[in-house]
Steps between C-alpha positions, in 0.01 A plus 500: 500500500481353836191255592457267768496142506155363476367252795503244192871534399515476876337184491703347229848601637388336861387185273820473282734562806330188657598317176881623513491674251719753402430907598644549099199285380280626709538863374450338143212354618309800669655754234731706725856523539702270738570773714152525587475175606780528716411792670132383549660140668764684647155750660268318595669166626460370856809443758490166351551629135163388439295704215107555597313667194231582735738642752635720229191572331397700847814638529503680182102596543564638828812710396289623180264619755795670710624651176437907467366595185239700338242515766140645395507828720114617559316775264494705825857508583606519133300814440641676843881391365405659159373851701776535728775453256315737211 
């Protein structure tokens, strides 16, 4: 099953990349595969190949919020849908 990143494994990646270390060994690190890594550096990283957690951390809230899904639909509407389709 798919689930995001959180803004901690966020935080850790931006940390260990500043230490050089290796996108494999991050992915141990944060429990996800290396592929996620890479996609999530690969994402969310500047002109300058720089990785900003915080940067990224919007940028996944804000497309969450973009997202369509199950909206709530009001009582109202719901019970005029139910009428005109019965």
């Amino acid at each position: 099953m798919y689930k995001q990143l959180t803004s901690e494994q966020r935080y850790t990646i931006s940390v260990l990349l500043q230490n050089r270390t290796k996108q494999k060994d991050i992915a141990k690190a944060i429990n996800v595969s290396a592929s996620t890594v890479s996609r999530e550096i690969r994402r969310n990283s500047g002109v300058r190949r720089h990785y900003n957690w915080e940067t990224a951390q919007a940028n996944a809230v804000q497309t969450r919020r973009r997202k369509p899904g199950n909206r709530s639909v009001d009582k109202d509407v719901m019970e005029e849908a139910k009428r005109l389709l019965i």
